[in-house]
Each structure stands twice: as structure tokens, then as C-alpha cells.
C-alpha positions as CSV (number, residue, x, y, z in Angstrom):
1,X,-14.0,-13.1,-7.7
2,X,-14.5,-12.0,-4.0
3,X,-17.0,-13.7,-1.8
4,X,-20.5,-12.8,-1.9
5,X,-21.5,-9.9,0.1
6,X,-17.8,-8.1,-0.3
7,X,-17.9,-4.7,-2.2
8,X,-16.5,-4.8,-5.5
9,X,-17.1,-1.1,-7.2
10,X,-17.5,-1.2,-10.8
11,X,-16.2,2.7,-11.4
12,X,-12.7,1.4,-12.9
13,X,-12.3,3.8,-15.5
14,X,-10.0,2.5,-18.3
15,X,-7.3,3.8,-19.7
16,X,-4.0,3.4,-21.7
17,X,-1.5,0.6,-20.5
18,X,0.6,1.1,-17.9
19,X,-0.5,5.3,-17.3
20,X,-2.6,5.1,-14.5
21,X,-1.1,4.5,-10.9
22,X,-2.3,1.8,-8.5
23,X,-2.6,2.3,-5.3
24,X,-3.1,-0.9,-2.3
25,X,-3.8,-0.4,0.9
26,X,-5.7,-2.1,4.1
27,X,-5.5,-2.7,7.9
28,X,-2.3,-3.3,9.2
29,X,-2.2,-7.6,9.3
30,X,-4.1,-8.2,6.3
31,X,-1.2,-9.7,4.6
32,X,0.2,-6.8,2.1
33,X,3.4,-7.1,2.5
34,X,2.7,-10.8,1.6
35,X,0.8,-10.1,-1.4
36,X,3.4,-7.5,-2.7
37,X,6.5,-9.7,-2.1
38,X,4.6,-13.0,-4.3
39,X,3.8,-10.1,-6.8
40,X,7.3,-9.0,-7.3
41,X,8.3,-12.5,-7.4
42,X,5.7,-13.5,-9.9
43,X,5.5,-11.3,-11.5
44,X,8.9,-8.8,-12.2
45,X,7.3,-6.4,-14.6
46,X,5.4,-5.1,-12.3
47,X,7.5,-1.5,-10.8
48,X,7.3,-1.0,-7.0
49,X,7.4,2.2,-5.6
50,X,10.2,2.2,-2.9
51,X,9.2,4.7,0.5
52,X,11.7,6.8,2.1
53,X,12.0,7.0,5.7
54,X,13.3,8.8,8.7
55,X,13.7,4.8,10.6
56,X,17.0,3.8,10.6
57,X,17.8,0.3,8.4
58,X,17.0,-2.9,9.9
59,X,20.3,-5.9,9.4
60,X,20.1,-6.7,5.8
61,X,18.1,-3.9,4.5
62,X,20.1,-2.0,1.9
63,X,19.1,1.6,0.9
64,X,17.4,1.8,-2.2
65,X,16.0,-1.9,-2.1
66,X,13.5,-1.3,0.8
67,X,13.7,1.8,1.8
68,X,15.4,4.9,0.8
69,X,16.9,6.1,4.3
70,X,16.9,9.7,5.0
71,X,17.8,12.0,8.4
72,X,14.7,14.2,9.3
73,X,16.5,17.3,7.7
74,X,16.5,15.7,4.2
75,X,12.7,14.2,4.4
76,X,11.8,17.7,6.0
77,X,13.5,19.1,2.4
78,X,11.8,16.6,0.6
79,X,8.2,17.6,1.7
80,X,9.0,21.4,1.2
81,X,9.7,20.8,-1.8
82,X,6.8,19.0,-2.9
83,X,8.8,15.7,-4.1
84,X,6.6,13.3,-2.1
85,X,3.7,12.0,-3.3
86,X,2.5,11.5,-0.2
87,X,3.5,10.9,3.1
88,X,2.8,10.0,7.1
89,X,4.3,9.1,10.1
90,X,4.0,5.7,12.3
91,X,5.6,5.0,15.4
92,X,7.7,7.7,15.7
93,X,9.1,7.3,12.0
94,X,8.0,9.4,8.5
95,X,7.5,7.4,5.9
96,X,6.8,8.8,1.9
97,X,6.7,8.0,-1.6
98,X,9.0,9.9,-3.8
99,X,7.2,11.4,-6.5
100,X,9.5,11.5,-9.4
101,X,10.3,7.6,-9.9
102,X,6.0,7.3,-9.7
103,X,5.6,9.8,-12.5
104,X,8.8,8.3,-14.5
105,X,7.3,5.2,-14.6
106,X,3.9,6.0,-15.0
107,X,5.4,8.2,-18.3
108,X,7.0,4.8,-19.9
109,X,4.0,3.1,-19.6
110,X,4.9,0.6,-16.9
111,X,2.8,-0.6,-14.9
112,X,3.5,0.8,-11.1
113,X,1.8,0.2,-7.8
114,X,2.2,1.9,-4.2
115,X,1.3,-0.4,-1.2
116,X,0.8,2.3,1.4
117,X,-1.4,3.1,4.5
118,X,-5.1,4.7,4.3
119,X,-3.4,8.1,5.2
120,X,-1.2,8.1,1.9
121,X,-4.1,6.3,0.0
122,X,-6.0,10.1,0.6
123,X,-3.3,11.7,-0.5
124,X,-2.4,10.3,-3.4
125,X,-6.3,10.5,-4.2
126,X,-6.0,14.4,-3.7
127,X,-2.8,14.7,-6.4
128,X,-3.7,12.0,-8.6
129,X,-7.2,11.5,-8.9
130,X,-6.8,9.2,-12.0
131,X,-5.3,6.6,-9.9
132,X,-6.6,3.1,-8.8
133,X,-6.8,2.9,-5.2
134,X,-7.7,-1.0,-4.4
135,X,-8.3,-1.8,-0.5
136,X,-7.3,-5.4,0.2
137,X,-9.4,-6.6,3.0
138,X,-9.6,-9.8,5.4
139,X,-12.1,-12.5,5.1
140,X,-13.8,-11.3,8.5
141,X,-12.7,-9.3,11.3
142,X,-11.6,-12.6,13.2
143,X,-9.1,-13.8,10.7
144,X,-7.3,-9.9,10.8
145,X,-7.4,-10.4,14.4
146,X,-5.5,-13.7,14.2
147,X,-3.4,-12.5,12.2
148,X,-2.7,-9.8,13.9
149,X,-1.7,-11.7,17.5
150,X,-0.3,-14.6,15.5
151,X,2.5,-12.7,14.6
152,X,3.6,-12.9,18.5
153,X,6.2,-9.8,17.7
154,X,4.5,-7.5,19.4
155,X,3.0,-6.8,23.0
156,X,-0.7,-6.3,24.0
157,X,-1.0,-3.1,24.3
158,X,0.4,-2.4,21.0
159,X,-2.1,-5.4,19.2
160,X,-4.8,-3.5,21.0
161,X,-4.1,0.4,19.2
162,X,-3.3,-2.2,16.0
163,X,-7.1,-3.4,15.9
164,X,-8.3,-0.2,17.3
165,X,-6.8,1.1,14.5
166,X,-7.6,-1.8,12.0
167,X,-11.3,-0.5,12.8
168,X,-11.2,2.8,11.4
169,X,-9.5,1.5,8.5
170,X,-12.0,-0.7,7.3
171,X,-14.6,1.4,7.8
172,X,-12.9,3.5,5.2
173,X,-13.2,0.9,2.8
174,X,-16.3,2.3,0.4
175,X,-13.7,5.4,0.1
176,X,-11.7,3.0,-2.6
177,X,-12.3,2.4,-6.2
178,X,-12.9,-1.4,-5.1
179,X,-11.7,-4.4,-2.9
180,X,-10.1,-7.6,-3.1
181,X,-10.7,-10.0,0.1
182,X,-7.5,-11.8,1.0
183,X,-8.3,-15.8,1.6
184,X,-5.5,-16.5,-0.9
185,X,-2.6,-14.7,-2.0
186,X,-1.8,-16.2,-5.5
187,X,-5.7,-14.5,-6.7
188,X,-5.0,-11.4,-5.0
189,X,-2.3,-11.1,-7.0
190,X,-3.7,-12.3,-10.0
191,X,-6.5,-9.6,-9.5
192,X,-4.0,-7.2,-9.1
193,X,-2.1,-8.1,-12.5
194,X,-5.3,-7.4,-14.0
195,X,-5.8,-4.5,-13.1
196,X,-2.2,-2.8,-13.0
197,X,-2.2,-3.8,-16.8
């Protein structure tokens, strides 16, 4: 259970195993990449939607494990012809989420999250309203800023348009089905089991 005083929304319709999409998003530094990688170790049935991107690969990313890497022609292709789910760009780079793998899974009755930004959490609302879109959220704004400058990867002025940023999107927070506050990653996860299956 969250803390007291988070808001949990109660409108989580139920449905067949496995056929409804989940959807996690949050400010950037609230530890969702964390969550997604104990997740996949914890728990392997659980499918992960892998983005495709305009960035180029980082040493040891492989196409098709992290990313799916793509020239701006071919993601430009892939938005024409409505094969993203959704999709946004960030720093220069697009990022999207293929749609057929989603709707492959989805079909076989595996269970299948997206961990994606509040942009793509809008648009995947807009083509699949049936989905589950949980916002994972810090314990208080402190702790995301921490976070956020405790990485010590990134310069000032960049932290600064992070939390600017990491304003707006938890103010957007009531727009999701419900939340899960992150004080510990092993019950986020948990949560998230639960609810994927």
C-alpha cells in the first residue's frame, strides 16, 4: 500500500489475463528504469516493450535488446505508416513504441508493460483506452530532486529544465488510472505484478 495521503484510483477495470496493456510512467529520476530492470529480473514473464529510436547506440547496447536503432528516414516511415503506438522526441532524439509486438503480445495473453514518458502515456491513452496507465511517483519532491542531482552525470543547467520539467509531470499525475510511490523498489514491483496479471 502507498503512504497515506498518495492517490490510489480505484477505477481499474478488470479484465481477461494478460489482454490489457500497462502503461508506467513518471518524472524523469524517479527510479523507472530501476523498477523495470528488478522487474525483468524478477520476474521474466513479464514482456517489455522495446522503443525505437533515432539516438545512435551507446558501447554495449545491441539493437533489439534496448533499443531498436533507426535513421530518421525509417522512423519518419514508421510514423506515416501508423506502426508506432506512440511516440516523442527528447534531446534531439525520437523515441516510439512499435505497435505490432504490443498488440502481438497483448493477443497471446501475455502480460506486457511500456515504461514511457507522460507524452507517450497520452497517446497510448488516445489509441488504447482499455490500457492501464500507472504513474510511479517520489516519496516527496525533495527525494526526486536528490535523486535527480545525485546522479552527478549531468550539468546545472540541464538538472534545472529536469525539475522544471519533473513539475509539470507530476502535476499530471490525477490524469492516470493510479499511482505507486517509490520508497522501495522490490513493492513497486510487486504492485506492478499484480496488476499486469
Amino acid at each position: 500500500m502507498p503512504p497515506s495521503g498518495s492517490p490510489e484510483a480505484t477505477n481499474v477495470s478488470s479484465g481477461p489475463t494478460g489482454k490489457r496493456l500497462t502503461v508506467l510512467s513518471g518524472p524523469s529520476g524517479v527510479g523507472k528504469s530501476t523498477v523495470v530492470a528488478e522487474l525483468r529480473r524478477s520476474h521474466p514473464e513479464v514482456w517489455l516493450s522495446v522503443s525505437v529510436t533515432t539516438r545512435t547506440p551507446r558501447p554495449g547496447e545491441t539493437h533489439g535488446v534496448e533499443y531498436y536503432f533507426a535513421t530518421g528516414e525509417e522512423f519518419d516511415r514508421l510514423v506515416a505508416a501508423g506502426e508506432l503506438l506512440e511516440w516523442a522526441e527528447f534531446a534531439g532524439n525520437r523515441y516510439g513504441t512499435p505497435r505490432a509486438p504490443v498488440e502481438r503480445k497483448l493477443a497471446e495473453g501475455v502480460p506486457t508493460l511500456l515504461e514511457i514518458d507522460l507524452q507517450g502515456a497520452r497517446q497510448v491513452r488516445e489509441s488504447m483506452p482499455e490500457a492501464l496507465l500507472v504513474f510511479l511517483a517520489p516519496p516527496s519532491w525533495e527525494e526526486l530532486e536528490s535523486r535527480l542531482r545525485g546522479r552527478g552525470t549531468e550539468p546545472e543547467d540541464v538538472i534545472a529544465r529536469r525539475l522544471a520539467a519533473g513539475r509539470v509531470e507530476l502535476a499530471a499525475e490525477k490524469e492516470f488510472d493510479l499511482s505507486l510511490v517509490n520508497t522501495a523498489v522490490g513493492d513497486v514491483c510487486d504492485r506492478l505484478v499484480a496488476l499486469l496479471k
